[in-house]
N, C-alpha and C positions, 0 to 999 in steps of 0.2 A: 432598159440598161444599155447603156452607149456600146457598140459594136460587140456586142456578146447575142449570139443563138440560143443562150443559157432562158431554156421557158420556164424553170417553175422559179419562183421566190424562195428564198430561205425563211425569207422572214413569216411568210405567210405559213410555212411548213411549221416553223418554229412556235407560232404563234396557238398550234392545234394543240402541242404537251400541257398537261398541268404543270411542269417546271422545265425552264429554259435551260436544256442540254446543255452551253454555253459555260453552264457552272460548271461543267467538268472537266472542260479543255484543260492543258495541260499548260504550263508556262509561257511557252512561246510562245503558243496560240492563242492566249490570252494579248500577249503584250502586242504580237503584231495585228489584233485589232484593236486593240487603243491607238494604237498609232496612225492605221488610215480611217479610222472613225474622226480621228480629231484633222485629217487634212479631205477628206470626201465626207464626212456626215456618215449622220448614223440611215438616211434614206438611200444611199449607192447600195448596192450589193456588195463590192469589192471586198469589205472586210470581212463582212460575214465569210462568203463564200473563201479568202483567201486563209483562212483563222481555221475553217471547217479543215484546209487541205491540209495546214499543216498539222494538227490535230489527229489527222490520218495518217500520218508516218509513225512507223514503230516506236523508233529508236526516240528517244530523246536529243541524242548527238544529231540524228539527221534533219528532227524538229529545228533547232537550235540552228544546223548549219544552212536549211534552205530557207528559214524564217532572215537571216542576215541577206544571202543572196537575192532573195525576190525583195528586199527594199531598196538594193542597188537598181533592182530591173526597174521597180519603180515610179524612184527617184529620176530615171533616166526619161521613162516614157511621160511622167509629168512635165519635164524641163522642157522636153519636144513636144508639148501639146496636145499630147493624145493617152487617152483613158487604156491603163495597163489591159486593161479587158479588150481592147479593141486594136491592139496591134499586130501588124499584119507582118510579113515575111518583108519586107526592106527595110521596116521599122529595125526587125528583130536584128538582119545581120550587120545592121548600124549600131546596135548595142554589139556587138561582138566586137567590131571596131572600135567601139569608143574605151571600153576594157583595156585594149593595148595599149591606149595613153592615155586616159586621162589620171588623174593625184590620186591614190588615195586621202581618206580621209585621216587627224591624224590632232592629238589633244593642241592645243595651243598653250606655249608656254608663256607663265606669266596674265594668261586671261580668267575671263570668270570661268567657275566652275563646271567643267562639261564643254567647255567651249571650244568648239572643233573646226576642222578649215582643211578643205581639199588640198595641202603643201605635200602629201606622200607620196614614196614611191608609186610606179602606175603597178595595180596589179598583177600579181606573179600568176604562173600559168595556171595553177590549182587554185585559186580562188577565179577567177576569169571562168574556169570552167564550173568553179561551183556554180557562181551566177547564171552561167547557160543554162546547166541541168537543173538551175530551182524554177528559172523561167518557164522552161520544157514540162516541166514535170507540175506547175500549176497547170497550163493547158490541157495536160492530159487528165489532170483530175477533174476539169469543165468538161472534158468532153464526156468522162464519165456519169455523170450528173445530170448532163444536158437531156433531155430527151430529144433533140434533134442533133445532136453531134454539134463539136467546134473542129475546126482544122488549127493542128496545130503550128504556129507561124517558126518556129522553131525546129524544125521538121528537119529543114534543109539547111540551116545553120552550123559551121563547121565549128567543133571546139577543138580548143589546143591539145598536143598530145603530149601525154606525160607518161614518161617512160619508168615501166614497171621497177624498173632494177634500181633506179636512182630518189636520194630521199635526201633532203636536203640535211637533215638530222646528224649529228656526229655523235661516229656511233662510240663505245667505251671497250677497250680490251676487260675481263673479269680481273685484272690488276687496278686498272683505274676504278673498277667498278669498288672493289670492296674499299678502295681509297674515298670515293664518292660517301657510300655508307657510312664508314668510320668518324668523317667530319659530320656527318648529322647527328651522329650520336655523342661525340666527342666536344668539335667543335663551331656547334650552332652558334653565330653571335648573339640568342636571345636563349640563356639555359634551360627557362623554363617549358621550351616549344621542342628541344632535343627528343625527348621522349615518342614525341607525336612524329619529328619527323624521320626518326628511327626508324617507326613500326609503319608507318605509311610507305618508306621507301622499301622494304623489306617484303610487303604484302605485293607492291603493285612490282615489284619484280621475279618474286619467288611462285606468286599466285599465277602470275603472266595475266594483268587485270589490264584494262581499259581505265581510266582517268575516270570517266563521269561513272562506270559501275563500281567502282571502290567510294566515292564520294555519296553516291545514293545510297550505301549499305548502311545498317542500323547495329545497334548494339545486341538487336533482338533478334539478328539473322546467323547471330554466331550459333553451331552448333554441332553435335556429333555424332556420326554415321560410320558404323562399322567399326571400328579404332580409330577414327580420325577426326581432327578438327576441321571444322568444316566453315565456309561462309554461303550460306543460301543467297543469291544473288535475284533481284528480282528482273534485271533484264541483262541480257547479255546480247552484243553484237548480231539484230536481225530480230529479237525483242521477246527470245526466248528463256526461263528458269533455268539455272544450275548452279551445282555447290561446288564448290572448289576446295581441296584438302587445303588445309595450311600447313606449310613444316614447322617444324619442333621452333627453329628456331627467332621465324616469323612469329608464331603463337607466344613465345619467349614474349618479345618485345612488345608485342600487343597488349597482354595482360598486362606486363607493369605499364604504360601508355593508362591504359583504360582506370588501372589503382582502383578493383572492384565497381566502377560506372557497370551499372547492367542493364540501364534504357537510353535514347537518345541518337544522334549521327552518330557511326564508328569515329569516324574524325571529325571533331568538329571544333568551333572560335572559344575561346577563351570566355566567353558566355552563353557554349550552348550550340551554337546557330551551326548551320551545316556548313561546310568549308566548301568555298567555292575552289572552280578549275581556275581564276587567274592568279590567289594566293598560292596555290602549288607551283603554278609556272614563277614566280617571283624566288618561293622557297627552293625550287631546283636550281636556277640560275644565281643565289645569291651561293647555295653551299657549290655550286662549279668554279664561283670565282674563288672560294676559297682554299679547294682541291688542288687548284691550277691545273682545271679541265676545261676543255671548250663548254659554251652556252647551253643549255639542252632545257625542253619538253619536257612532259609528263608523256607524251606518246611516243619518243622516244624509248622509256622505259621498255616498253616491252617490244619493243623490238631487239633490243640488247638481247633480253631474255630467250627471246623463240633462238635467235641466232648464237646466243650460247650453248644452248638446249641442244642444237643441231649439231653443234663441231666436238660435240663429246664422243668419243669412241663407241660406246654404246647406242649411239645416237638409234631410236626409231620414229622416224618422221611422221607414223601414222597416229602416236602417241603426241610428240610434239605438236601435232594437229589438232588433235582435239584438246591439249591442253590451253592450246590458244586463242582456242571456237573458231577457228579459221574451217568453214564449211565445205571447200574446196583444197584440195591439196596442194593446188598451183598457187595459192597464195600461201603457204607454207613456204614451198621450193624457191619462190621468191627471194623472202632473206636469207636463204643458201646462198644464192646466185651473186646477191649483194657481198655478201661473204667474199667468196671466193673471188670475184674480179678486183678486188684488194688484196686480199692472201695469197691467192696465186700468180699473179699479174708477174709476166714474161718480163716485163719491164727490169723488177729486181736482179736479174740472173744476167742480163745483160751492164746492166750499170754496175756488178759487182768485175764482170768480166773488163768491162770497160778501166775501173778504178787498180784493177789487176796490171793491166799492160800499162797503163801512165806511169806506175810505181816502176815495173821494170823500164821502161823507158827513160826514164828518169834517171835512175841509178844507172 
């Protein structure tokens, strides 16, 4: 195998089961070995072994988001001649450079179907840095594997830094918010999708949900504990079970949504099929335009949420914590922080003082 330490074969490992493990992988790990099987063959190792790593991540989000970055790493170390397995520490912090300028990729308008072309923006800093850490984080799982170790060529590669407080996201005062709600219930341009995007926006704000765990939940996961309605979730953030109560009036909007459906996606297509994460980003961004509110996410959602959650007088953060699955506290206090350096910002108290003395002045 071209510059890998990597001694045992997968394949020959693989080759020992009565059925090829391979069937269980998860989505991404499936597709990102179709994909370097059909540019390195099914004899490299790369795919297997790179299909195996991601496979090995919990989360589905993390599967999905270092399955995108390691085909930029790639893509990059093929164009340069050298086997992704086999790159070394100048290779590596030349990908870090090339990140800062080159296009991304980006649909071509007007061409065939799928038909894409480096014309975009160069990478922003949180993708630049996903790409590092999916690079990194293959390595490390080689060296796990390895019985004689790899060194990781990423080791000493600097990533960009992104600063905790700031999110590019625009966030919603609970006035725009319930103005937001109102037009998905009221007025959707497509009536018959109102219902769904009612109870969808109602859940992934009230629940304080993650996009891809509200989208994984089934109709078979609803249920009730203690006095409560409840969604039994099957992974949550770190790729752990929990139920989440639903309120009254989230549960409201669900059940007519659902109009007795009792198997199936919670949400899902107009025949069935599970509703993916970019119809929601198109559904958020079509009811913004019609709010006359800024552009937003599906993951913006709950950050709205945690940070409403917090500025209520009764606020307790250690509650707001766990409501969020935020495992650490500091990432709680975070969209406090975001908060407040808008809310409180010294700035106001002088531009009002400022706008004070021009009027007297003036007069």
């Amino acid at each position: 195998m071209p510059g890998s330490e990597v001694a045992r074969s997968p394949r020959s490992t693989l080759s020992t089961f009565r059925r090829d493990p391979r069937a269980l992988w998860p989505e991404h790990a499936r597709k990102l070995y179709d994909y370097l099987v059909a540019i390195y063959g099914g004899d490299d190792l790369l795919p297997t072994l790179a299909a195996a790593w991601i496979a090995h991540q919990r989360s589905a989000n993390t599967q999905k988001s270092y399955a995108r970055g390691f085909r930029v790493f790639e893509e990059f170390a093929r164009n340069h001649g050298e086997h992704p397995m086999a790159v070394k520490f100048v290779l590596a912090d030349t990908f870090r450079m090339y990140l800062e300028t080159t296009p991304t990729w980006v649909r071509v308008k007007g061409g065939w179907r799928g038909e894409m072309a480096r014309t975009g923006k160069p990478y922003a800093d949180a993708s630049r840095k996903n790409a590092l850490s999916a690079a990194s984080s293959f390595f490390v799982y080689l060296d796990k594997v390895s019985d004689d170790g790899v060194k990781n060529p990423f080791d000493a590669v600097q990533r960009p830094y992104i600063d905790p407080t700031y999110s590019p996201t625009p966030g919603y005062t609970e006035a725009e918010w319930a103005r937001f709600v109102a037009v998905a219930r009221d007025e959707h341009r497509v009536a018959a999708y109102r219902k769904r995007a009612y109870a969808l926006l109602l859940m992934l704000y009230t629940c304080c949900l993650r996009i891809d765990s509200l989208l994984n939940a089934r109709v078979e996961d609803l249920g009730y504990d203690k006095g409560h309605r409840v969604l039994l979730l099957e992974k949550v953030k770190g790729g752990g079970r929990k139920k989440k109560p639903i309120p009254p009036a989230a549960w409201d909007a669900l059940m007519e949504y659902l109009d007795g459906r009792t198997t199936g996606w919670l949400f899902c297509t107009a025949t069935g099929g599970q509703l993916d994460e970019p119809a929601v980003w198109r559904l958020l961004q079509s009811l913004a335009k019609r709010a006359g509110l800024p552009l937003r996410g599906p993951h913006g959602v709950k950050g709205d949420a945690v940070t409403h959650a917090l500025a209520k007088p009764d606020a307790r953060p250690d509650k707001v914590q766990q409501w969020a699955d935020h495992k650490d506290p500091r990432t709680t206090q975070l969209y406090n922080r975001r908060r407040e350096l808008l809310d409180d910002s010294p700035g106001y108290g002088l531009g009002a003082d400022l706008a004070g003395a021009l009027a007297r002045d003036t007069n």
